[in-house]
N, C-alpha and C positions, 0 to 999 in steps of 0.2 A: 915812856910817857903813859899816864896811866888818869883817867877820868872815870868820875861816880856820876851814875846819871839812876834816875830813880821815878815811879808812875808818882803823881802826886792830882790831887785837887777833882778837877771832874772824872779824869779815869776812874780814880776809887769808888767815888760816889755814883758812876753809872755802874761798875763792877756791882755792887751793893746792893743796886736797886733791878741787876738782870734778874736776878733768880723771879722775880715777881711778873714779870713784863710779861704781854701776851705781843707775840710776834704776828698774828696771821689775820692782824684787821687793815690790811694794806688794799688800798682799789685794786679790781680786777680777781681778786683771790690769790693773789701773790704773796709765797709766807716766806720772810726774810731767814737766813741761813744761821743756826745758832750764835755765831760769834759776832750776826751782820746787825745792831739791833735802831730801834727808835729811840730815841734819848726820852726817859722819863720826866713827865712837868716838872719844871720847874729846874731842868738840866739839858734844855734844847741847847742849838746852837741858831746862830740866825743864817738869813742869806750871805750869800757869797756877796764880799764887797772887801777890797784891798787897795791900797797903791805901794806897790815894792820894786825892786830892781832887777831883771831878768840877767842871771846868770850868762847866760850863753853868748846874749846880744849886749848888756848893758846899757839895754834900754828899761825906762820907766814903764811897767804895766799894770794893769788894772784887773778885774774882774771881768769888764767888758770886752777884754782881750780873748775872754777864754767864752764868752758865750757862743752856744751851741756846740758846745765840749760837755759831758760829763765829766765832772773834777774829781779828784779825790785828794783833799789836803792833811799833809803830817809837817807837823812839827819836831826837826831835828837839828842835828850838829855833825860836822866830818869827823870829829875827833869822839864821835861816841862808840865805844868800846865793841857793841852788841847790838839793842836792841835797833840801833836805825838801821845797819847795814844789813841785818834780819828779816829787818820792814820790805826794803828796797828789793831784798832778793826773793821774798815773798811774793812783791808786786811785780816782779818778773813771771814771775810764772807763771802768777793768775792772767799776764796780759799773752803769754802764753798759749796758756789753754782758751782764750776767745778767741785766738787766732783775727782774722781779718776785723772783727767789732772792736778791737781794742784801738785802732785808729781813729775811735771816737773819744777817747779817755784820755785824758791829762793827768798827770803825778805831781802836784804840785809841793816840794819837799822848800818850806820854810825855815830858815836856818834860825835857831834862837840865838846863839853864839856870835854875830858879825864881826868882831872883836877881832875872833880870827878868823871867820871865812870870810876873808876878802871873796869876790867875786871870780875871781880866777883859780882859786882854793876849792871854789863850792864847783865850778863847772870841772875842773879836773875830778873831782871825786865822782859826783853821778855819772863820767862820762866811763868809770871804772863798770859800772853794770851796763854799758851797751843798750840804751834801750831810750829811742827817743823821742818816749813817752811822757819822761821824767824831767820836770822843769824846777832848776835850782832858782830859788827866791829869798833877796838878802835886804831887810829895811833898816831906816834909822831906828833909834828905840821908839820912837815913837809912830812910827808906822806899824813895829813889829806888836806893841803894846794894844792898839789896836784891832789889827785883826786877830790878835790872840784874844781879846777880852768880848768878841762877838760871837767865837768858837767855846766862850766858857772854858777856852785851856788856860794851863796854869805853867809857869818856866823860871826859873833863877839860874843867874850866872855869878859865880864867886871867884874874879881871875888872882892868880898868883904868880909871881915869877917861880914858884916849885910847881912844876907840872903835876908833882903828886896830890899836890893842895888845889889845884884848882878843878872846882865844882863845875858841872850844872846838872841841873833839875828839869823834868821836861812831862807834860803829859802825853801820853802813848795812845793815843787816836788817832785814826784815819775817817776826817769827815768826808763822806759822799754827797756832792751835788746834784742836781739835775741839768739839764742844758741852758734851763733859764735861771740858773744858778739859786736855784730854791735848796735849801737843806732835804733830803731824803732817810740817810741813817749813817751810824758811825759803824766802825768796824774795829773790834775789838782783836787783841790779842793778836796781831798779824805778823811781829814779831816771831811765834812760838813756833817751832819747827812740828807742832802735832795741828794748827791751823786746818779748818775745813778750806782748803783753795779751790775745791771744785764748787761750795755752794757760795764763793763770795764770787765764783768766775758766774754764776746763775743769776744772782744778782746783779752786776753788774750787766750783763746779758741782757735782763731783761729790762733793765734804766735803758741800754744803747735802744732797743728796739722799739717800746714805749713810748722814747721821745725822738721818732724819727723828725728830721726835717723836714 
């Protein structure tokens, strides 16, 4: 079985518009890590705000589930070839290297595809990277269409009975929240095995400690 999955829509256009970006006007004097950035006007994302289906429990959750969590939300698929499983083993390691602060951070991996991640599809697979950080999240299309469309992501699915022929399309962000689930910055390129994971573990470090309780 074989799936095409491709960055498409705000990914490019925040790619595009990094080269220009100034990184180091963050309160406090905090300069974000080159791949970690602020989304350019007019390509923000909004607050955190959802209702999807928790993987694990197959209970309905919200955004208000996760406050007083730092989130960090991707949009994926189980059947994606690379760049999700990339993602996930990426965001291993950066929860990793913060050692004990990472039990302030949430992975919130939304499924574009529900079609075929049933819910017991999607919690078998992130439960392949051990780490229970990582909360699988599976909406109707219209849940999913929503919180995708607050994130400024972009996603298509083209199913076929040829596994060869069937599509999806997905953009390749990792948004970061804050505890009161305000937007902070996306995280680019997390996928790439050459990723800075020590300056996204700093960022994230310094969200955890910033927004103590």
């Amino acid at each position: 079985m074989s799936t095409v999955m491709r960055r498409r829509g705000f990914a490019q256009a925040l790619g595009a518009a990094a080269s220009g970006l100034v990184l180091g006007g963050l309160a406090g004097g905090w300069k974000l890590a080159p791949g970690d950035l602020v989304p350019p006007p007019g390509f923000g994302f909004g607050s955190l705000k959802f209702t999807l289906t928790d993987a694990e429990t197959g209970k309905t959750v919200t955004a208000a589930d996760f406050h007083g969590r730092i989130v960090m939300l991707f949009f994926g698929y189980t059947n994606c070839p690379d760049m999700c499983p990339l993602t996930l083993t990426n965001a291993v390691r950066v929860f990793h290297r913060l050692g004990p602060k990472a039990a302030d951070i949430r992975f919130l991996f939304v499924t574009v595809d529900p079609g075929r991640d049933a819910l017991p599809v999607l919690k078998s697979y992130l439960s392949k990277f051990s780490q229970t950080n990582l909360v699988g999240l599976r909406g109707t299309p219209t849940e999913l269409a929503s919180v995708a469309a607050r994130m400024g992501a972009r996603y298509s699915v083209h199913p076929s009975t040829n596994p060869e022929k069937y599509t999806v399309t997905h953009t390749a962000l990792t948004y970061v929240f804050n505890r009161e689930g305000a937007p902070e910055f996306s995280i680019t390129g997390l996928e790439r095995p050459d990723i800075d994971l020590n300056g996204i573990a700093r960022d994230l470090a310094h969200l955890v400690s910033a927004n103590q309780v």
